[in-house]
C-alpha positions in Angstrom: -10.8 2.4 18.4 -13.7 0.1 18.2 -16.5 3.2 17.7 -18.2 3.9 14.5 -17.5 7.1 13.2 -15.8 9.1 10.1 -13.3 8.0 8.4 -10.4 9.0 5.8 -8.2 6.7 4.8 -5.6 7.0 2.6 -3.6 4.1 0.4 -0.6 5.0 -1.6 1.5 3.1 -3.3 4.7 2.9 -5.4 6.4 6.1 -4.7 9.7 4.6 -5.4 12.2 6.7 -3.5 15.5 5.7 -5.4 18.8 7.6 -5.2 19.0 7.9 -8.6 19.5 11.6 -9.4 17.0 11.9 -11.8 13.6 9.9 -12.2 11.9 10.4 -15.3 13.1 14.2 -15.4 12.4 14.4 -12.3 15.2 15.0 -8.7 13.9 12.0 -6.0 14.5 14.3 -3.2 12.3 17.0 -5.0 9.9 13.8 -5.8 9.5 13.1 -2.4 9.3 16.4 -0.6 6.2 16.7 -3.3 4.6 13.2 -2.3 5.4 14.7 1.7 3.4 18.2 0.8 0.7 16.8 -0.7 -0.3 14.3 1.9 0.4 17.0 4.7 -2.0 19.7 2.3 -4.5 16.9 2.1 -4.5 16.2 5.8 -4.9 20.0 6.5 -8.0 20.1 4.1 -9.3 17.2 5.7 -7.8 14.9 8.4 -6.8 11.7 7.7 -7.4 9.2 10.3 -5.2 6.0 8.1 -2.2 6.4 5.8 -1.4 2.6 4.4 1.7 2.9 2.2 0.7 -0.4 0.2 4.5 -1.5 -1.0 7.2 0.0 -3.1 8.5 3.1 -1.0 11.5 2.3 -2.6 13.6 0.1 -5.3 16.2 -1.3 -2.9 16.9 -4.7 -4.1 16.5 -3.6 -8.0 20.0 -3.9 -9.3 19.2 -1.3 -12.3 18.4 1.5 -9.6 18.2 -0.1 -6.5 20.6 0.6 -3.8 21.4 -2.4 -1.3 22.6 -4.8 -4.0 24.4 -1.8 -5.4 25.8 0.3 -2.3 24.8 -2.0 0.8 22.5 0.7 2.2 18.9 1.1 1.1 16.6 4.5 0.7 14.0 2.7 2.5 14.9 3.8 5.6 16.0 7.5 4.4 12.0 7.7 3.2 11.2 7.0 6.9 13.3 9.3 7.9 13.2 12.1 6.3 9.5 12.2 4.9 7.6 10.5 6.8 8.6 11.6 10.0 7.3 15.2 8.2 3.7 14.2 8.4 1.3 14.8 11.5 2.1 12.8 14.7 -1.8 11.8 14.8 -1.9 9.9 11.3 -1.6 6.6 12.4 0.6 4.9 9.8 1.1 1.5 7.9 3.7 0.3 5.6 3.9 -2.6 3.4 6.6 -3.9 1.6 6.2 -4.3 -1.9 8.2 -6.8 -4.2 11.2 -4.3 -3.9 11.6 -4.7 -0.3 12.8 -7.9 0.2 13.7 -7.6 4.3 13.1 -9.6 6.7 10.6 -8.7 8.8 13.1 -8.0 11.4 14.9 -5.3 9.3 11.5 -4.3 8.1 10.0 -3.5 11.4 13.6 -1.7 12.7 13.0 0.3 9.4 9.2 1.2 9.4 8.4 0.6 13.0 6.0 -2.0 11.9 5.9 -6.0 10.5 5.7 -6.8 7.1 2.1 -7.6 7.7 -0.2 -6.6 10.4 -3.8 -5.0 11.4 -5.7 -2.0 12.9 -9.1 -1.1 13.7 -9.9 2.1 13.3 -13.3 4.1 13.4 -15.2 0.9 13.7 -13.7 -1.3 10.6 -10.8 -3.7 10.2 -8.3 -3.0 7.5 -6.2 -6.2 7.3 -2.2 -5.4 5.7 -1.3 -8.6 3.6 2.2 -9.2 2.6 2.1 -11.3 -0.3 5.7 -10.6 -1.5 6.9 -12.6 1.5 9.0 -15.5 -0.6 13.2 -14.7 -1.2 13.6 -12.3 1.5 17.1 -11.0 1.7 18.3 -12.1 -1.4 22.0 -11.9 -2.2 21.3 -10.7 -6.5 18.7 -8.8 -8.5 15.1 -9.7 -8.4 11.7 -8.2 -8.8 10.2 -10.7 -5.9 8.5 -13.7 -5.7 4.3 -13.5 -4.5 2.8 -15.8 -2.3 -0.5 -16.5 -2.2 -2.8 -14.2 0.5 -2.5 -16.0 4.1 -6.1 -16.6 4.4 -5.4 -18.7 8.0 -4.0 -14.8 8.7 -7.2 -13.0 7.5 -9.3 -15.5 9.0 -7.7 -15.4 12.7 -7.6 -11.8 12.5 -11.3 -11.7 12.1 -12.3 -14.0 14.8 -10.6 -11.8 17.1 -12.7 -8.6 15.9 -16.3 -9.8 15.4 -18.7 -7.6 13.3 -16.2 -5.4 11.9 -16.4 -4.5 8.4 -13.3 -5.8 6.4 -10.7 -4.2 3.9 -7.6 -6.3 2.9 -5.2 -4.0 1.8 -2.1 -5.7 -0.2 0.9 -4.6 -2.3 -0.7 -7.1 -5.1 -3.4 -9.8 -5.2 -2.4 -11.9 -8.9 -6.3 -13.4 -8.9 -4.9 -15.7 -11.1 -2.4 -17.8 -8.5 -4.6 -17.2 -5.7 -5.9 -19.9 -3.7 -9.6 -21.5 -4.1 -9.5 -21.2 -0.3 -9.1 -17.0 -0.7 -11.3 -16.6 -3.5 -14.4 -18.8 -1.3 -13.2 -16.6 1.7 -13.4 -13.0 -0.4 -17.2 -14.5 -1.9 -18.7 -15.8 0.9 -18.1 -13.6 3.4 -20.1 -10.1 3.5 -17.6 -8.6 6.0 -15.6 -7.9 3.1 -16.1 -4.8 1.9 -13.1 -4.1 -1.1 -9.7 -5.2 -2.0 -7.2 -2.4 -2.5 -3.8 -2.9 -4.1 -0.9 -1.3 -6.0 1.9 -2.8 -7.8 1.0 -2.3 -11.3 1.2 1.6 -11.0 -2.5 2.0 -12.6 -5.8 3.5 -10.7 -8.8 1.7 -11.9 -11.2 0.1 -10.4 -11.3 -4.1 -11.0 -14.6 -6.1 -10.9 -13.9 -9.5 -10.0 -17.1 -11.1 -10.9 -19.5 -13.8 -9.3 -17.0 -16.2 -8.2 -15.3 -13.5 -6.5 -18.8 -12.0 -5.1 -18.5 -9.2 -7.2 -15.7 -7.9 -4.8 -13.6 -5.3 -6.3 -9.9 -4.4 -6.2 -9.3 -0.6 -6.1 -5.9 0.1 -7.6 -3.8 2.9 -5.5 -1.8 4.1 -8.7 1.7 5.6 -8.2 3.7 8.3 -7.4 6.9 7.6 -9.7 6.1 7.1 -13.3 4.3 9.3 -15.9 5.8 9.0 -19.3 3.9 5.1 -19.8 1.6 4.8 -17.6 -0.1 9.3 -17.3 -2.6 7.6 -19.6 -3.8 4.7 -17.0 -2.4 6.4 -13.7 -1.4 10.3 -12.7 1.2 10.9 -9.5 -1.3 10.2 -7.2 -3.4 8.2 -4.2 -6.7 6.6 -3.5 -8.7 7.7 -0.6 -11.1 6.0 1.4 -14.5 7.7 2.8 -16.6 5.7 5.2 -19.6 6.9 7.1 -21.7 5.2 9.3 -24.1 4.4 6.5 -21.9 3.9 3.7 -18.3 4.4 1.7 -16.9 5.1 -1.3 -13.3 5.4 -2.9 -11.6 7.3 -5.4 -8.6 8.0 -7.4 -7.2 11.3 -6.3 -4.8 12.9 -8.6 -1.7 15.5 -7.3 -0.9 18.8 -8.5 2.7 17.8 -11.0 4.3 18.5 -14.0 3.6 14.6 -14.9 
């Protein structure tokens, strides 16, 4: 897919599908079946070419919640399943695990059809999947993960192999402050970068980075989960990603809810 043309991308993240009965006030099944509507309503409006699902479909391997450490089977897979499998055959899809999805990256890709971490090009540009949650997999007792530092060696090879391409590195989290000098040269210095894009913290703003970043930006993807602490920073919702052959833009879009 290595013409230039149109493109909508969506990144959402932290939707949380646990099998607790009520989230916040709120049925998970009825939760869910909302998240699925919206994205298929938004798709119908205007096609999505790229749905990233940037970490935390679930809370498997949170013992207050979770569901593997607690029953043996995760909700992971039941997201896949029964919501995802909803959506339009022709969204191409990516899902990363967040720092509740400790698999390995064999379970992960029986789960989601895909590694923990990956790449497409689509429309022209490279969007790069990061999985910096990587450290503990399969753990045997609670835990909310443990981040590595962004595989730059990764992000690096990756480019090699698609010259020219305008750049998005999409992760569950990038903690600027344990990243590598390496990554934060890599992010500066090269203009191929266009954004970082990231969920985790369940808010929607936009992050400068500064000069010795480049003045790179992480767009935060919000959540689709929480509302009592965090409506003020971050409504049920998703970014979206408009490029054109001239230029892009993102933005925070917000879902119909109660919350």
């Amino acid at each position: 897919d290595l013409e230039l043309r149109d493109l909508r991308v969506v990144i959402s993240s932290d939707i949380h599908c646990t099998d607790l009965q009520e989230w916040y006030g709120t049925s998970y099944k009825e939760r869910m079946q909302h998240w699925t509507d919206t994205i298929k309503k938004e798709h119908k409006q205007s096609p999505i070419d790229l749905l990233v699902i940037n970490g935390d479909i679930s809370l498997d391997y949170w013992i207050h919640g979770g569901s593997v450490l607690n029953k043996g089977k995760g909700t992971s897979e039941f997201f896949v399943d029964e919501y995802l499998s909803q959506l339009p055959k022709e969204i191409k899809i990516f899902i990363l695990p967040g720092n509740h999805e400790q698999y390995s990256d064999e379970d992960w890709l029986s789960i989601t059809g895909n590694h923990r971490s990956g790449h497409m090009v689509v429309g022209g540009r490279l969007f790069i999947f990061l999985d910096n949650f990587r450290g503990n997999l399969d753990p045997d007792k609670h835990h909310d993960g443990v981040y590595l530092r962004t595989d730059v060696k990764y992000i690096n090879e990756v480019m090699a192999e698609n010259p020219g391409l305008d750049v998005y590195l999409i992760a569950h989290y990038f903690d600027t402050s344990a990243e590598s000098a390496e990554f934060k040269t890599l992010v500066r210095e090269n203009d191929r970068i266009k954004g970082l894009f990231a969920g985790h913290t369940h808010k929607s703003a936009v992050i400068s980075l500064g000069e010795e970043w480049g003045n790179k930006t992480i767009a935060q993807t919000g959540n689709f989960a929480y509302f009592k602490d965090s409506a003020s920073e971050s409504f049920w919702g998703f970014r979206e990603l408009i490029l054109t052959e001239k230029d892009g833009y993102s933005r925070y879009v917000i879902t119909e809810s109660e919350a």
